[in-house]
N, C-alpha and C positions, 0 to 999 in steps of 0.2 A: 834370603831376606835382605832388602835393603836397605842400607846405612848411609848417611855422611856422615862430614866430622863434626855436626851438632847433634848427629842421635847414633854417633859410635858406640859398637855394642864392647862394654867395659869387660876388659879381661878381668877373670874370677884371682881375687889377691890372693894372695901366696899364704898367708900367714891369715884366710878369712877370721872372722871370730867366732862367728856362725851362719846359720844356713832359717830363712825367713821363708813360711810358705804363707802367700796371701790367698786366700780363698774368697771365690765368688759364688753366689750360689745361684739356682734359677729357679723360677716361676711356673716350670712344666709346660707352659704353651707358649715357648719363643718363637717367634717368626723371627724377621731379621734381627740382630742384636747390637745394639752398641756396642763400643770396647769398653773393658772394665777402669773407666776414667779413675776412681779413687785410688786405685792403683799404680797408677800409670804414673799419676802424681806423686803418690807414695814412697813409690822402689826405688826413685835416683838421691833417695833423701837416706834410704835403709843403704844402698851401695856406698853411698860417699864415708857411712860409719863405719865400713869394712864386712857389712855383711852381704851375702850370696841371695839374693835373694828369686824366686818360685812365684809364679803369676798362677793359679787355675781356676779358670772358667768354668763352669760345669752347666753353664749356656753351652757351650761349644764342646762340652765333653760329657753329655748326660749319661750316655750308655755305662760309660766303666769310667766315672769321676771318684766313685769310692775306692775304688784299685789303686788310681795313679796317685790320689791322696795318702793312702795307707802308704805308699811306696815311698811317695815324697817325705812323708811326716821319721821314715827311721831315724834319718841325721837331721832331723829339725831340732832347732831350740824353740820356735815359736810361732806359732799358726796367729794369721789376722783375718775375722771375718766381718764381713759387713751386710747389711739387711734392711732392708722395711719392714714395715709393720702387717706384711699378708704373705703367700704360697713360700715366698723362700724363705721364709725361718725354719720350713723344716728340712731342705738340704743345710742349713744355716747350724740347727742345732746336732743334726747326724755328725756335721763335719767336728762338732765338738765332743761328739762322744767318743767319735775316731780316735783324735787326738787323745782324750784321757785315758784312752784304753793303751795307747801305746806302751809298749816296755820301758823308752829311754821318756825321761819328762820333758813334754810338751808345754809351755806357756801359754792358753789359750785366750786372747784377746778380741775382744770387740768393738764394732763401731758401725757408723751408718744411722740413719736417722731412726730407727726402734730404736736403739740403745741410745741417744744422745734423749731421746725424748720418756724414755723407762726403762732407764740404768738397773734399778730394781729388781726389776722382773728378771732380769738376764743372771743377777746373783743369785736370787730364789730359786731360781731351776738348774743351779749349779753347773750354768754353762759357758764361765768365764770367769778367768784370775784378773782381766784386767778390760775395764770400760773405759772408753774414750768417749768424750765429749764434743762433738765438733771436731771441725779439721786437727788433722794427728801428725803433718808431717815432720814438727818440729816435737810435739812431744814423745810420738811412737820409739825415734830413735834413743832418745834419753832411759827411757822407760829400758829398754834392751841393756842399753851401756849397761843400768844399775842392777839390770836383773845378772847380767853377763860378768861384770868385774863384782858384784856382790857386794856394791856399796848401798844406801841409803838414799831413799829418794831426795831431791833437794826441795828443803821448805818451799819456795817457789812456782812448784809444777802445780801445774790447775789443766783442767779437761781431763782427766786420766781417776776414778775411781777401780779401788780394792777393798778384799776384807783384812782388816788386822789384829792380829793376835787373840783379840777377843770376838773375833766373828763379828765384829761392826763393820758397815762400810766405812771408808775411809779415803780423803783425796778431799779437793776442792772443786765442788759442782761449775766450775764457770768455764764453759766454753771458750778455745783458744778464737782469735781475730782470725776473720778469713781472709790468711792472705793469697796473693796468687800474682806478687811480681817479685817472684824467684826466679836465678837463669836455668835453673832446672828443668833440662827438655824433658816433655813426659817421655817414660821408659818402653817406646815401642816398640826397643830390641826384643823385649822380654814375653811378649806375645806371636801368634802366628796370625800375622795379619790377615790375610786371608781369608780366616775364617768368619771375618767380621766385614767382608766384602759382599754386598746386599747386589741384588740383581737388574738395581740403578746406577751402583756405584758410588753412594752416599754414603761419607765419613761425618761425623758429628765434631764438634769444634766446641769448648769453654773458650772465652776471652774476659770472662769474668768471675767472679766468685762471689756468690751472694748478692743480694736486694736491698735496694734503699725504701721498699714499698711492705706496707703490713697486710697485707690482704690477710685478713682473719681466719681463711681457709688452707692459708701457704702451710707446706710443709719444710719451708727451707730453716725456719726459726731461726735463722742469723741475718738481721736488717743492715751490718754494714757489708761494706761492699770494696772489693781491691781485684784491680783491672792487669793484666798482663802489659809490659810497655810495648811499645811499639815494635825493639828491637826482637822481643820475643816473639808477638804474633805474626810476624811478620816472616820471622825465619821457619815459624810451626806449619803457616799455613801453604807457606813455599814448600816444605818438605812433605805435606800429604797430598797435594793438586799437581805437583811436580815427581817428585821422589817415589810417593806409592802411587802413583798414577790413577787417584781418585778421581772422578768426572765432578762429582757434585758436592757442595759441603753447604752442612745445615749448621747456624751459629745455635748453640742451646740455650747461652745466656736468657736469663728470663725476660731481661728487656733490652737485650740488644741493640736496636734504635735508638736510646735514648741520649744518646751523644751524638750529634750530627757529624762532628770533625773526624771524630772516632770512626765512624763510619763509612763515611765515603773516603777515607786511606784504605780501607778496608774494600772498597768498589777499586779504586783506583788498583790496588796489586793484584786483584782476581783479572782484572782488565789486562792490565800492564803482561800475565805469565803470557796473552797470542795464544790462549787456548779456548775451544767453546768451553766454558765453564759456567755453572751453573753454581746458585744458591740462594739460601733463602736464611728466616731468622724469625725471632719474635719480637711483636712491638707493642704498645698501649695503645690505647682509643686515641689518644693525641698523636699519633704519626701521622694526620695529615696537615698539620702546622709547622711541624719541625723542619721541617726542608722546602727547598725553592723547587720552583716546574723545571730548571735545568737540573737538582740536583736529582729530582724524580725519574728523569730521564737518563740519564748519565749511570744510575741504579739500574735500570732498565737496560741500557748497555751493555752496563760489565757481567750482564747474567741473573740478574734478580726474577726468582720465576712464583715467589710467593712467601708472601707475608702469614707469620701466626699470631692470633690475637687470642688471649683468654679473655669473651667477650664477658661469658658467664650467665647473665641476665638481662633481659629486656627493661626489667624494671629498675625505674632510677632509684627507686626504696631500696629493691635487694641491692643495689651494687652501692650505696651509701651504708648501707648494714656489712658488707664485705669492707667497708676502707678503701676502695677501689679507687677512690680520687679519681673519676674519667664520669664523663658523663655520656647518656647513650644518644647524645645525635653525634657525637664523636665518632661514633662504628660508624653511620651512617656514612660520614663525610671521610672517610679513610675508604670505608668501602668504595665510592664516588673515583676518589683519587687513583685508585689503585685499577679499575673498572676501566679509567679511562689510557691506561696503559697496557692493560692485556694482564696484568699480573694476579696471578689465584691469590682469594682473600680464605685465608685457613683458621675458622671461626670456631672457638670451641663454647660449650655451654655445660652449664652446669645444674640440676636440675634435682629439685627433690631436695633442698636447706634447708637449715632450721628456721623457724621464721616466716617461711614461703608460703605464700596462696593459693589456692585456685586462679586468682584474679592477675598475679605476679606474673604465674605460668603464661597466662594470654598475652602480656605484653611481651614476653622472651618471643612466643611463638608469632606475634607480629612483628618483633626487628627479625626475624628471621628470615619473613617473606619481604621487610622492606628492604635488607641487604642483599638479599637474591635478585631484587628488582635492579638497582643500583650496579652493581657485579655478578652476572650472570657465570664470570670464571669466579667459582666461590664452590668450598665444599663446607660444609658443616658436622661438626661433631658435637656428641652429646656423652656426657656424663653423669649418671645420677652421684650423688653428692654420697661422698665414705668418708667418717669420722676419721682423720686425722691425731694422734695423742699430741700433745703438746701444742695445740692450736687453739685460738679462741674458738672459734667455732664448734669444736671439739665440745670445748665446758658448754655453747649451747644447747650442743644436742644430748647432750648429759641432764643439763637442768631442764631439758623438754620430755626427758622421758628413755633417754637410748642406755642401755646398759652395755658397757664395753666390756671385749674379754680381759679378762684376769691372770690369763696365761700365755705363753709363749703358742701353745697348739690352738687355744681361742682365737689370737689374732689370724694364725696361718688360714684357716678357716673363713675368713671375711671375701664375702663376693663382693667382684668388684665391676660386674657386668651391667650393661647400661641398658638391661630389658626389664622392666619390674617383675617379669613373674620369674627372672631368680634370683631377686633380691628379698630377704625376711627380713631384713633390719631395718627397714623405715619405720622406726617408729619414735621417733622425734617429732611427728607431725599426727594430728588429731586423727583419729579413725576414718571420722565421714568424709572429711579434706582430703585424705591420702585418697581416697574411693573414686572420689569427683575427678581430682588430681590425672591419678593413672588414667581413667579414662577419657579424660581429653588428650593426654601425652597418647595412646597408643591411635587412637581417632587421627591423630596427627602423624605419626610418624612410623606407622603399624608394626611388623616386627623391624626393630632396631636393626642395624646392621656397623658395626664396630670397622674404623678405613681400613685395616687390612683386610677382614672379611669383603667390604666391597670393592677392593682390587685384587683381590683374589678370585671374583666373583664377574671382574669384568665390569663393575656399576661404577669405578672409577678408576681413575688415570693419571698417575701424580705426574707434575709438572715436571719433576726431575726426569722422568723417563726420556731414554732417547728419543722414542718415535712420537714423544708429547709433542702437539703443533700448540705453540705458545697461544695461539688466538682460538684455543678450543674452547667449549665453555666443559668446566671441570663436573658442574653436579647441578642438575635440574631440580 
């Protein structure tokens, strides 16, 4: 495995206090997988407090992940699991049955956006001593000290509920600040990289943490926002394009672009390593203002092979009902921009809200073919629309009619495929609208096909790939 001396793997202390098993769980149909990022953040924050800490993916280890669990949990003090709100809450909640069942006491903990958005639930099914709230890296280790030296938590801690004494919950519901300019290199000693090596060579990358934007449909439910400095991403992004001999890196950040200066430092060192290197990132409908035609170009340069936009809707109604703040000849004119430098415009949509038309739908499905006209290198994706908890949009498809589940196994249970006929949960939208609806979506776009299916399939060809000729046209 390789190291330098900004992600040296930390000798196991002599004197640990204890042994931290993080658990990840999976969704049962992984294709390529990212690395387990919350983790990654996590574990140099549980090491510095003297504990040993246990990374497992059970993406990466489906076959015998209950094995190496059980094995790992003997000398645990305390398992951390994290989740959504669909397929993996039920390696999610096994792994806490594991844990309780052990002989020596386990402290089972949770977090991830299920839990941060229905804490509740997760004490009602008796699947966890302790709920985190938003980012843990500063509470998670406290939480340990006091469970560990057996003192009393300090009036102060917030993001972090339990039950006390009288079976109440108990804690301060207020999510901790997302920060994310720690010098804390994520912990990549602590995984087998490898395994999270795609067949393009594409590493995935945070340079930020959280949104300054409300989109009513977000699931990130933390609007601020705190950026990695300079000297950080600078040294992070050197050690995966350099050090793991990554080809390609995709920025996650939700809006990535939206710092010009931020950005092209960010063109400039991907330029600067003399390697072909590729990458890409997501941006708002306003990306074609922010930058000069030299700055466009010089992106172009250093390896830019495709932009992602959540375009969402055609209609300027639905995307002022999302809070989107962009308006739609903004795709148009990004698509344009992007069109006339060879770069794939990576459009996603979103389909089937609350709220939505028959008539809504025709105008999505006409930027669709206007931005295909404009950027022929363009792929499109489609999403039919899944209630989110803690989102506004959520309460709207609650007050239009959607009944959410009430359980842990309810949620796991939610499709989240983008062909209607195996979706039964629309039903946030009128009977005979839903009717009309689908049948102009399937008229349109006959059976669905999801990007990995269609580069699995041959129907596409991601720009990352080696043998991608940057001036192909991506998707007809």
């Amino acid at each position: 495995m390789i190291c330098d001396k900004h992600n040296k793997i930390p000798e196991k202390p002599k004197n640990r206090k204890a042994k931290i098993v993080l658990f990840f769980p999976h969704v049962g149909y992984e294709n390529d997988v990212w690395m387990p990022f919350p983790y990654l953040y996590m574990a140099p924050f549980l090491e510095n407090h003297g504990y040993e800490v246990v990374i497992l993916d059970s993406r990466v280890n489906m076959e015998n992940w209950e094995q190496i669990l059980q094995k790992e949990l003997e000398d645990a003090f305390a398992i951390g699991i994290t989740s959504m709100s669909g397929p993996d809450l039920i390696p999610a909640m096994r792994a806490s049955q594991i844990a309780q069942s052990m002989k020596n006491k386990v402290h089972v903990m949770w977090g991830g956006h299920h839990s941060s958005a229905l804490p509740d639930e997760i004490f009602n099914e008796n699947m966890a001593d302790y709920v985190f709230l938003g980012p843990a890296e500063y509470t998670f280790p406290k939480v340990l000290d006091c469970l560990f030296e057996k003192k009393e938590f300090p009036p102060e801690l917030k993001g972090v509920l339990w039950r006390d004494k009288k079976g109440e919950i108990a804690g301060q519901r207020i999510p901790n600040f997302a920060k994310f300019d720690y010098e804390e290199a994520p912990a990549y000693h602590l995984i087998d990289v490898e395994k999270y090596r795609s067949k393009n060579n594409v590493v995935a990358y945070f340079k930020t943490r959280g949104c300054p934007f409300k989109c009513t449909f977000c699931a990130t439910g933390n609007f601020n926002t705190s950026h990695k400095l300079p000297s950080q991403y600078h040294r992070e992004i050197k050690y995966l394009l350099d050090d793991l001999k990554f080809d390609n890196l995709c920025f996650r950040d939700p809006t990535f672009f939206l710092k010009a200066s931020v950005v092209m430092d960010c063109a400039e060192l991907i330029n600067n390593l003399g390697q072909e290197k590729k990458w890409k990132g997501q941006a708002r409908g306003t990306f074609h203002r922010q930058y000069s035609p030299e700055q466009f170009k010089y992106m172009k340069k250093s390896g830019l092979t495709s932009v992602m936009f959540g375009v969402e809707s055609g209609s300027q109604r639905m995307l002022d009902f999302m809070v989107k703040k962009v308006k739609r000849e903004d795709y148009v004119k990004s698509a344009e921009v992007l069109g006339g430098l060879g770069i794939e415009m990576y459009a996603s949509f979103m389909f089937a809200m609350p709220g939505e038309t028959v008539a809504d739908l025709r105008e999505t499905i006409k930027l669709m073919h206007e931005l295909k006209k404009v950027n022929p290198n363009i792929f499109l994706q489609n999403c039919i629309f899944i209630p989110l908890p803690a989102t506004k949009m959520f309460k709207d498809a609650v007050g239009m009619g959607y009944k959410p589940p009430t359980t842990l196994l309810g949620w796991s249970k939610r499709n989240i495929s983008s062909r209607f006929e195996e979706r039964t949960d629309v039903n946030w939208m009128p009977k005979q609208e839903l009717k009309e609806y689908i049948k102009i979506y399937n008229e349109e776009f006959g059976i669905y096909k999801h990007a990995w299916e269609q580069e699995r399939d041959g129907e596409y060809q991601s720009p990352m790939s080696a043998a991608m000729d940057s001036n192909t046209a991506m998707h007809e």
